[in-house]
C-alpha positions as CSV (number, residue, x, y, z in Angstrom):
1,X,91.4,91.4,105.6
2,X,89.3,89.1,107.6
3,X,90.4,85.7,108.5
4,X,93.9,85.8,107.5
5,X,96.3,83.9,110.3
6,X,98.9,85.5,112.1
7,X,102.1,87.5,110.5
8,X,100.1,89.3,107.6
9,X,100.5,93.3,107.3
10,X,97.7,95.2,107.2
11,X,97.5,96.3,103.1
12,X,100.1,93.4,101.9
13,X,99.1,92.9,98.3
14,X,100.1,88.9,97.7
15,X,100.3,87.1,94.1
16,X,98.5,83.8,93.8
17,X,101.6,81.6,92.2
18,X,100.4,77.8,90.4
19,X,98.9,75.8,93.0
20,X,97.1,78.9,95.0
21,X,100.0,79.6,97.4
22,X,100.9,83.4,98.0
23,X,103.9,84.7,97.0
24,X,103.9,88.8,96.7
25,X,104.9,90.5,100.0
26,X,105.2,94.3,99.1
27,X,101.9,96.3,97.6
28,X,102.9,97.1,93.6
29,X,102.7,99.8,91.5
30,X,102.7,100.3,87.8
31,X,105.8,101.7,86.5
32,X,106.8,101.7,82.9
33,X,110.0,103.4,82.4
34,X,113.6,102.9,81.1
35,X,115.9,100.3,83.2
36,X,119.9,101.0,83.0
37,X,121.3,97.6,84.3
38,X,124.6,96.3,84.5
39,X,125.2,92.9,85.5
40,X,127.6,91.4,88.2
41,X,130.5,91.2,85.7
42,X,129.9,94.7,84.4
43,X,130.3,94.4,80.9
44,X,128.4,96.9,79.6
45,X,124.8,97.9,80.0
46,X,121.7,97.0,78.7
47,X,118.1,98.9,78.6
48,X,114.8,97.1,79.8
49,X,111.5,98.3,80.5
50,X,109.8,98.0,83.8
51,X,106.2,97.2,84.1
52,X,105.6,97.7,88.0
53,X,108.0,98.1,91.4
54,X,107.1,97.1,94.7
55,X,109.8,98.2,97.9
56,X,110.5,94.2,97.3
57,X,112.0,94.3,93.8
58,X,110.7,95.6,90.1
59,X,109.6,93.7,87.1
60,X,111.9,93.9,83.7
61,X,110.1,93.0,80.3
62,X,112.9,91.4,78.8
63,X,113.6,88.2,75.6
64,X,117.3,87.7,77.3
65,X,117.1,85.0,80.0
66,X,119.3,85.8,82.5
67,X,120.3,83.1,85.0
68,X,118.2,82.9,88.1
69,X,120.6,84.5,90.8
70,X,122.4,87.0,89.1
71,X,123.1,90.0,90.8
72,X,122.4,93.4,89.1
73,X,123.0,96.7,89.3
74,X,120.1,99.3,88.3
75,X,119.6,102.5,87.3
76,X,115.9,104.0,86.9
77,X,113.5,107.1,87.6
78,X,110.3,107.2,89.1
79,X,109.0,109.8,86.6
80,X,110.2,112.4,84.1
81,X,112.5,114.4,84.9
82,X,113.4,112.9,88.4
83,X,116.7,111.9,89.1
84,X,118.0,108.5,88.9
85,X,118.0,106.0,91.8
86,X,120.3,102.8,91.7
87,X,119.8,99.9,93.7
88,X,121.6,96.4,93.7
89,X,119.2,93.8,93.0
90,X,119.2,90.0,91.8
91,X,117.0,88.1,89.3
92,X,114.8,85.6,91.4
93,X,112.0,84.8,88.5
94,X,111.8,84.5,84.9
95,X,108.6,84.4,83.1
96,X,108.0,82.6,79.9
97,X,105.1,82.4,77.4
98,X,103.7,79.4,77.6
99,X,103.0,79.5,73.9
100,X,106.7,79.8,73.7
101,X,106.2,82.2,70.9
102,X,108.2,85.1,72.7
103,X,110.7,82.4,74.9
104,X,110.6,84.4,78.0
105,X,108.9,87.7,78.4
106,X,110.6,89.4,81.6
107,X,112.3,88.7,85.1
108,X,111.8,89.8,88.3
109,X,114.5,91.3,90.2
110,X,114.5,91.4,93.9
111,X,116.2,94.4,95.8
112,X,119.1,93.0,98.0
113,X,120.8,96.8,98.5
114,X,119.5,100.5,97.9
115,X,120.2,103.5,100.4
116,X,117.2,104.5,102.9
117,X,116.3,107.7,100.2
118,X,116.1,105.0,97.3
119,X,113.4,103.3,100.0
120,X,111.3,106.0,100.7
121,X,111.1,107.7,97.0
122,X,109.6,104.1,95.9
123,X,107.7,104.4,99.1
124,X,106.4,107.5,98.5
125,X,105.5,106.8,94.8
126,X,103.7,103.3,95.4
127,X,101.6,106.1,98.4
């Protein structure tokens, strides 16, 4: 867009964080579908739901807080019947309500690892 300084890519969709600076880096799309994670200490799994993925990371709706770090392993599909990708991500957000009625209402996880084919099927599914 017009007017932007140096370094921005051309179709960068960026989220206006408290205090109006931009955070979002990767274009997003919405993505509601079962999560299979397992965290770094692998005991056991638990299901989320995702509300959007970017090639930058994916949102979880989730009430468990996990700790701001923690790396994850993930297991989702991009649509029925595809098969499952995995990627090793870490939790670099939680989001609370600020009613605290619901005490937190997700996390975003941020992709650290995911083979090249795990790239371009998000790629090609965000278009």
């Amino acid at each position: 867009m017009g007017g932007e300084g140096g370094g921005g890519a051309e179709g960068v969709v960026k989220k206006k964080e408290k205090g109006g600076v931009e955070k979002r880096i990767f274009p997003r799309k919405v993505l509601r579908t079962q999560i299979i994670f397992e965290d770094e200490s692998g005991e056991g799994f638990i299901y989320f739901y995702s509300t959007d993925v970017s090639l930058g990371g994916i949102f979880l709706e989730s009430d468990i807080p996990l700790k701001l770090g923690t790396k994850v392993f993930l297991s989702f599909t991009l649509g029925e019947g595809e098969r499952p990708l995995r990627a090793t991500a870490r939790v670099v957000r939680v989001e609370r309500d600020p009613s605290d009625i619901l005490p937190v209402i997700g996390m975003g996880v941020q992709f650290v690892d995911f083979p090249e084919e795990v790239k371009r099927k998000i790629q090609e599914y965000i278009g």
